[in-house]
N, C-alpha and C positions, 0 to 999 in steps of 0.2 A: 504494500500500500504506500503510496509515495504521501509526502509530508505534506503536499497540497492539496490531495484529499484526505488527510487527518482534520488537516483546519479548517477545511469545509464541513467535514462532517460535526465538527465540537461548532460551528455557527451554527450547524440547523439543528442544536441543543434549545436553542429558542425557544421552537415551540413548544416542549413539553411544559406541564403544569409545576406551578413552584415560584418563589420570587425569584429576580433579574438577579439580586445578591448572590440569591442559594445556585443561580445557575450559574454566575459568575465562580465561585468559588468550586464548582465543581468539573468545569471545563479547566481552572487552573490547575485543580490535582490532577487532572487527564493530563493535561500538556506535561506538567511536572515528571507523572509518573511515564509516559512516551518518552521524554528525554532521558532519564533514568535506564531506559532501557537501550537508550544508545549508549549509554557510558559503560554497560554490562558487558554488552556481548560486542562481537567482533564484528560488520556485516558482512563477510565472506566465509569466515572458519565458523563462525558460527550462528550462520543467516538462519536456521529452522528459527534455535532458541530465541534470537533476537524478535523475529515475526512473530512468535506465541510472548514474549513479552506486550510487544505493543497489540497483541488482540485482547489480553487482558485489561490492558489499561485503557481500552476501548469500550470494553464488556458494559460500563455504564451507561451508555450511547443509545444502545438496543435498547432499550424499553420507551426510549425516545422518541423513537424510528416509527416512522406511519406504516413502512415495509420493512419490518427487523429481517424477513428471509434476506432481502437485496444485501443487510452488508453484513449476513452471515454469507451468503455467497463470496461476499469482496473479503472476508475475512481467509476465507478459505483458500481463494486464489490466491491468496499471499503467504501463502503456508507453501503452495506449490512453487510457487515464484519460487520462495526460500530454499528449499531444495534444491532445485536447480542451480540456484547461486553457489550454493554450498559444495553441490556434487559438480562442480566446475562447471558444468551444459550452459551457461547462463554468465554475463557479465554483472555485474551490479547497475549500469547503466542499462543496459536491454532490459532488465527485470523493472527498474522505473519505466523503461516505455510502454513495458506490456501492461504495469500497473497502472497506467495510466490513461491507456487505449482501453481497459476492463473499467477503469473508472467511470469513462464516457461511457461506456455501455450500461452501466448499470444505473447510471444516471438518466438514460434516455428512457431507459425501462421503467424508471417512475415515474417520468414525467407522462409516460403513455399509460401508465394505470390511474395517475392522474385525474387522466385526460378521459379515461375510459371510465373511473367516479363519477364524475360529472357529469357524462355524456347520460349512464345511469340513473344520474338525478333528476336529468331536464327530463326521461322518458317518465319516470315513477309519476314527476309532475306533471305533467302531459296525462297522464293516465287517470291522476287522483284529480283532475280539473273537467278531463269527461268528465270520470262518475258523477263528480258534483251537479255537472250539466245537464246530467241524467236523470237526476233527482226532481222528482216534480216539486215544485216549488209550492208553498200556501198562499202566496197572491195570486189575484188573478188577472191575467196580461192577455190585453186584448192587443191585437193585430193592429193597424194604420190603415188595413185597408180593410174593414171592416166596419169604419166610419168613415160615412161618406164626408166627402171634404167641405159641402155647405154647412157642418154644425160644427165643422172650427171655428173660431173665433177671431177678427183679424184684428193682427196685431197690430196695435199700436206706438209709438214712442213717447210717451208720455213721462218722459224723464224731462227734468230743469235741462236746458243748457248752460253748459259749463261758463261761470263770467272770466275770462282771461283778460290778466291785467299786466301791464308793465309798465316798468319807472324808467323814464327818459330825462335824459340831463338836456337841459336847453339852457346853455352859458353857465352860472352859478347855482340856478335854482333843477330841483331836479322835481318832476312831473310825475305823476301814476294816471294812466291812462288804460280804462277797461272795456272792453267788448261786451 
């Protein structure tokens, strides 16, 4: 998991329930405890150990998460990454690429479940607004065209018009003059 989606994932700490303080102080011992684990382990002799430190120090995050599967998946792909690092198949630079490239992936993947929430919600609405429709109503609603138009009644404008005034400077003295 590359360190720039660490700190993305510790800012969408936000939403969960709690005050700004309690979340403040809880993204700090994430970060804290993340760095911690760079100072542990080795990134190449001992890239597994390193990655299962930082999914540890992560572990808080998930219950956060609107889709905890998504960065249990990213957790896990970093576990593979690590290996690979470890077992030489892998650079520590192509492993942040690939961690990086699986980032956007899994990112895109919630913003399409998202997307597919909502799309869910406008139909439930859509749905629940028939029914309503559906419901016969206790007034009772006559048609327009079912009164003939001679027992309208025309309208009239029987409103004041508006007096509009304004004040004009003529040399020193200044005028109000209304319509």
């Amino acid at each position: 998991m590359t360190t720039a989606s660490i700190l993305l994932l510790l800012t969408l700490v936000g939403c969960s329930s709690g005050s700004r303080q309690a979340q403040a102080q809880q993204a700090s011992g994430m970060k804290e405890a993340y760095a911690e684990c760079h100072r542990k382990f080795h990134p190449i002799k001992q890239a597994i150990a390193l990655a299962s430190c930082e999914n540890r120090s992560l572990a808080p995050l998930r219950s956060a998460m609107r889709d905890p599967d998504l960065m249990d998946q990213e957790l896990a792909y970093n576990l593979v990454l690590a290996e690979k690092v470890q077992k030489g198949k892998m650079s520590p630079i192509e492993k942040e690429a690939a961690a990086t490239q699986f980032h956007s992936q899994i990112l895109a993947e919630g913003e399409r479940r998202i997307l597919a929430r909502r799309a869910a919600a406008a139909r439930d609405l859509a749905a629940a607004a028939a029914v309503a429709a559906a419901q016969p109503s206790q007034s009772i609603e006559i048609e327009p065209t079912q009164i003939p138009q001679a027992d309208y009644p025309k309208l009239q404008n029987n409103l004041p018009q508006q007096t509009r005034c304004q004040t004009m400077r003529i040399g020193i003295m200044l005028q109000t003059v209304c319509n």
